[in-house]
N, CA, C and O atoms as CSV, one atom per row, in Angstrom:
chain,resi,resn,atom,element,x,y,z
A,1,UNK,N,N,0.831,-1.179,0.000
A,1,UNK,CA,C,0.000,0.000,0.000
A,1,UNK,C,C,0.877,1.244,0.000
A,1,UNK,O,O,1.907,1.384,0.660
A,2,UNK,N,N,0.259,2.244,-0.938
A,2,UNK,CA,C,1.479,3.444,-0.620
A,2,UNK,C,C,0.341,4.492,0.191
A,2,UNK,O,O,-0.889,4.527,0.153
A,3,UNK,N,N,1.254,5.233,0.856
A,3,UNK,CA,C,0.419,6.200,1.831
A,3,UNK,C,C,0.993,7.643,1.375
A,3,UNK,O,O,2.171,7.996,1.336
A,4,UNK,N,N,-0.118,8.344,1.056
A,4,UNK,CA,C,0.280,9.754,0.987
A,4,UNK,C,C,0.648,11.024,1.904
A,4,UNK,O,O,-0.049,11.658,2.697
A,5,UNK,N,N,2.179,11.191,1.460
A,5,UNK,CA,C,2.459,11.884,2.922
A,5,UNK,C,C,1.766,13.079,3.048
A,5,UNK,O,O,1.902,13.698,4.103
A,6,UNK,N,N,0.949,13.587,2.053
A,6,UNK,CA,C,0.252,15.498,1.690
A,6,UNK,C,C,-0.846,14.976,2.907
A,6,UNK,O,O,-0.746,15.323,4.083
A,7,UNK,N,N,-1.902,14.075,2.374
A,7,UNK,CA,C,-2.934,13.808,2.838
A,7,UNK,C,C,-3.277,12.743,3.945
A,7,UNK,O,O,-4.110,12.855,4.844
A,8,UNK,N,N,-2.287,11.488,3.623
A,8,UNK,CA,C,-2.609,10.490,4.332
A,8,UNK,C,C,-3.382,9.315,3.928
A,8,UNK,O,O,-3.655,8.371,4.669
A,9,UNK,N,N,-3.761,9.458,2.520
A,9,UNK,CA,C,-4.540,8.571,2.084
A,9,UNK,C,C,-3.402,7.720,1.703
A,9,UNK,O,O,-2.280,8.055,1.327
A,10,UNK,N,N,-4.201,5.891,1.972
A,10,UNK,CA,C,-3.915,4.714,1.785
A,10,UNK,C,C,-4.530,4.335,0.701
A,10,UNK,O,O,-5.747,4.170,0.626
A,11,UNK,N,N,-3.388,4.105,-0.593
A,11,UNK,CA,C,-3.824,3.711,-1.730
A,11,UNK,C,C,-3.071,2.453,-2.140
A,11,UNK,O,O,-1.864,2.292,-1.962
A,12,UNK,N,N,-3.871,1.603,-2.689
A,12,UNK,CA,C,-3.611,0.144,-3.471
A,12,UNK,C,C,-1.936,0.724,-4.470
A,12,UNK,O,O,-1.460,1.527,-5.273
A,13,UNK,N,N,-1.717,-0.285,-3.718
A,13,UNK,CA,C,-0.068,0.138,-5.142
A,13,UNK,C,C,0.204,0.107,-6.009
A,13,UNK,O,O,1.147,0.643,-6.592
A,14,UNK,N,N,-0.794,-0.734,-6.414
A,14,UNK,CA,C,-1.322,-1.240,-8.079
A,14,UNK,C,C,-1.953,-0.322,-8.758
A,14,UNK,O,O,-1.982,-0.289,-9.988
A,15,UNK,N,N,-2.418,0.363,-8.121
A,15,UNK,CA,C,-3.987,1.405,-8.635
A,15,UNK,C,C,-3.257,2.778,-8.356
A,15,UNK,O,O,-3.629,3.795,-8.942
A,16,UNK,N,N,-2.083,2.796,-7.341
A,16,UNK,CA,C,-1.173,4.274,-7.825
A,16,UNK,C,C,-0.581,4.199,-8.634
A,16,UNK,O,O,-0.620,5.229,-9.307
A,17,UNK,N,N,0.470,2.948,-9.279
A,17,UNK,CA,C,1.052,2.469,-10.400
A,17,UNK,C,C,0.192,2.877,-11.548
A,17,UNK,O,O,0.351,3.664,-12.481
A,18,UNK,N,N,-0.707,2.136,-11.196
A,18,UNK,CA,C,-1.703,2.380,-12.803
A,18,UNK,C,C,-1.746,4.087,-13.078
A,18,UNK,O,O,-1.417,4.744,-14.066
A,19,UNK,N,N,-2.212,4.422,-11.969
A,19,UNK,CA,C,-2.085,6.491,-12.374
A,19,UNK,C,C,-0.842,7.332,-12.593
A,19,UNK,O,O,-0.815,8.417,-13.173
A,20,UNK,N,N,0.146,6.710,-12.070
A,20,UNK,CA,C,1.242,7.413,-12.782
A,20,UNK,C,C,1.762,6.777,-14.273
A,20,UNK,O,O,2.746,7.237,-14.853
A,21,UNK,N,N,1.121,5.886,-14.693
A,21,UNK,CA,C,1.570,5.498,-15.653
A,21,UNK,C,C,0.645,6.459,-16.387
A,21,UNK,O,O,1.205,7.418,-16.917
A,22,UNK,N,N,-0.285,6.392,-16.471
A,22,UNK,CA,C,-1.722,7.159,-16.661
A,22,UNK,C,C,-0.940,8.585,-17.060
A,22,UNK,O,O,-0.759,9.062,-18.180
A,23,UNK,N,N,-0.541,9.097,-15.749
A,23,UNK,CA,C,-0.056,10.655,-15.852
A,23,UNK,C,C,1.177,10.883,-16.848
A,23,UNK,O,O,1.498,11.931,-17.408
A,24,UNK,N,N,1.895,9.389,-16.935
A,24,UNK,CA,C,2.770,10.108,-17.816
A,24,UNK,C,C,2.485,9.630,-19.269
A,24,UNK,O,O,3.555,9.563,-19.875
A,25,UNK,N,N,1.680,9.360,-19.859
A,25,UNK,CA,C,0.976,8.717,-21.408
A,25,UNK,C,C,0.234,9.996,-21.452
A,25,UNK,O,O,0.584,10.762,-22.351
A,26,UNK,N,N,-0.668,10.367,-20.709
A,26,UNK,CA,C,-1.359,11.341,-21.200
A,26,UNK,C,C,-1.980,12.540,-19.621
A,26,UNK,O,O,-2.887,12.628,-18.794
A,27,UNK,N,N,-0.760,13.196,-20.046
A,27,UNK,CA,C,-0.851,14.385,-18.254
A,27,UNK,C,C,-2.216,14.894,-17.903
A,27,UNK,O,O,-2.327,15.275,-16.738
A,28,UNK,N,N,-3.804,15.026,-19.038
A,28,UNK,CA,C,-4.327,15.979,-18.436
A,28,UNK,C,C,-5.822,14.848,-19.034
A,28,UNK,O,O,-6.756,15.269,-19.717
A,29,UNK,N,N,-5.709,13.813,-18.681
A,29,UNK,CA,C,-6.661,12.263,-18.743
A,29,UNK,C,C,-6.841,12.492,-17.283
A,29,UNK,O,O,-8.031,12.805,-17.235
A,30,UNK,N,N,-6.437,12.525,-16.195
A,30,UNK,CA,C,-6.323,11.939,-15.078
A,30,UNK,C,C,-7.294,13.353,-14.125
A,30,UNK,O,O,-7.462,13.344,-12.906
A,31,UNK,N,N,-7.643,14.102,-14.780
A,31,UNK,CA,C,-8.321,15.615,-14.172
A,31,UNK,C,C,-9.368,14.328,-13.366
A,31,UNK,O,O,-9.152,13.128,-13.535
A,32,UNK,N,N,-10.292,14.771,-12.651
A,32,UNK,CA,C,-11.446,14.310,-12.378
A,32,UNK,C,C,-11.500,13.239,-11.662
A,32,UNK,O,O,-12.613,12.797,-11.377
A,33,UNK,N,N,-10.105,12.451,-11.121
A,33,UNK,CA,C,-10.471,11.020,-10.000
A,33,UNK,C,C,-9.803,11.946,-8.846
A,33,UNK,O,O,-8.826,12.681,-8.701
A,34,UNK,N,N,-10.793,11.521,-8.198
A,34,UNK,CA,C,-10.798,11.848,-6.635
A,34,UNK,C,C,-9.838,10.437,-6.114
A,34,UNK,O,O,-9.444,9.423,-6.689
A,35,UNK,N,N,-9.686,11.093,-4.444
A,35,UNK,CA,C,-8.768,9.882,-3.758
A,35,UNK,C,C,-9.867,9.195,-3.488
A,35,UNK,O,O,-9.300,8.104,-3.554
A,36,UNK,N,N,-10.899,8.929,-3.254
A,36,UNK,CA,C,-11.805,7.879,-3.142
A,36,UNK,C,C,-12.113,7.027,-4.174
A,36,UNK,O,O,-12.516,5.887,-3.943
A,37,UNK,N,N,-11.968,7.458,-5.302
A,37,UNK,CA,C,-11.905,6.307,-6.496
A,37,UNK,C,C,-10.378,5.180,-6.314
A,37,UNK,O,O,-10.241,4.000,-6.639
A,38,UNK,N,N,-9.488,6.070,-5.717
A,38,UNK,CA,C,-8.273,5.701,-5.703
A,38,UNK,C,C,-8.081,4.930,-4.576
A,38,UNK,O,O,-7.280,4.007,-4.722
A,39,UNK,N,N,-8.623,5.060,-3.427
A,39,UNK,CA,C,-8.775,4.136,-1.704
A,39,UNK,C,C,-9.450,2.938,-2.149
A,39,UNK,O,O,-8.938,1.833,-1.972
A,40,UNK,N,N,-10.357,3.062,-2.608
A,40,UNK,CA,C,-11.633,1.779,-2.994
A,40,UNK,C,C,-11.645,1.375,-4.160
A,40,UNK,O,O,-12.530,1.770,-4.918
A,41,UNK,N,N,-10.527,0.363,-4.650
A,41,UNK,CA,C,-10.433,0.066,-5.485
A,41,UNK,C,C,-11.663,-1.216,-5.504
A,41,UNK,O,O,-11.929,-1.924,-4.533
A,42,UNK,N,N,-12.453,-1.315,-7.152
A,42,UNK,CA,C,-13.276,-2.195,-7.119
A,42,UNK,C,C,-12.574,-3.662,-7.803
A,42,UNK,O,O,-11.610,-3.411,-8.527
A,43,UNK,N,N,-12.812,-4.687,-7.715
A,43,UNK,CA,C,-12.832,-5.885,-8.128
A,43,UNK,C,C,-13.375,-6.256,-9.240
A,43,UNK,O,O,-14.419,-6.780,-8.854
A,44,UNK,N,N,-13.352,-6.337,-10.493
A,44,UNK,CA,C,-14.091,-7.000,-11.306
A,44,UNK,C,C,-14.126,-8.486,-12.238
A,44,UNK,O,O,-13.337,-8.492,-13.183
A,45,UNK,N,N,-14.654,-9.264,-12.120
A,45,UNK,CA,C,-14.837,-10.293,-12.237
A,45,UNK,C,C,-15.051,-10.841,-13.834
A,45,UNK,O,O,-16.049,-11.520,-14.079
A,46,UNK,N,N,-14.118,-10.535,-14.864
A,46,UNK,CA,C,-14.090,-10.737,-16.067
A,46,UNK,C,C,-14.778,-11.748,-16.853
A,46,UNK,O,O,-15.494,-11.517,-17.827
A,47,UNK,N,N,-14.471,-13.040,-16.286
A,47,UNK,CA,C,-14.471,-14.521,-16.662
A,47,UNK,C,C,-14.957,-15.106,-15.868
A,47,UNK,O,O,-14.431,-15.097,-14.754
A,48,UNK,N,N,-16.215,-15.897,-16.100
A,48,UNK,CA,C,-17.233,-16.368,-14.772
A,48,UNK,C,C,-16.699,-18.155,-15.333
A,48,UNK,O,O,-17.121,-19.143,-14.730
């Protein structure tokens, strides 16, 4: 888990990975996720 030292939020490391990759492909995609999209990462179940 990485923890943000600004705020304190506990984010999936996978799902901060994914946004800096995000930020650096395309810098101004990423406007609009809040840290709560980013804390609660969902599960999805592709292949039943």
């Amino acid at each position: 888990l990485y923890v943000c030292k600004e705020c304190g939020a506990v984010i999936n490391a996978d799902v901060n990975g994914a946004l800096n990759i995000l930020k650096k492909v395309s810098p101004n995609s990423h406007n609009g996720i809040g840290v709560g999209v980013l804390t609660s990462p969902v599960r999805l179940r592709l292949v039943s």
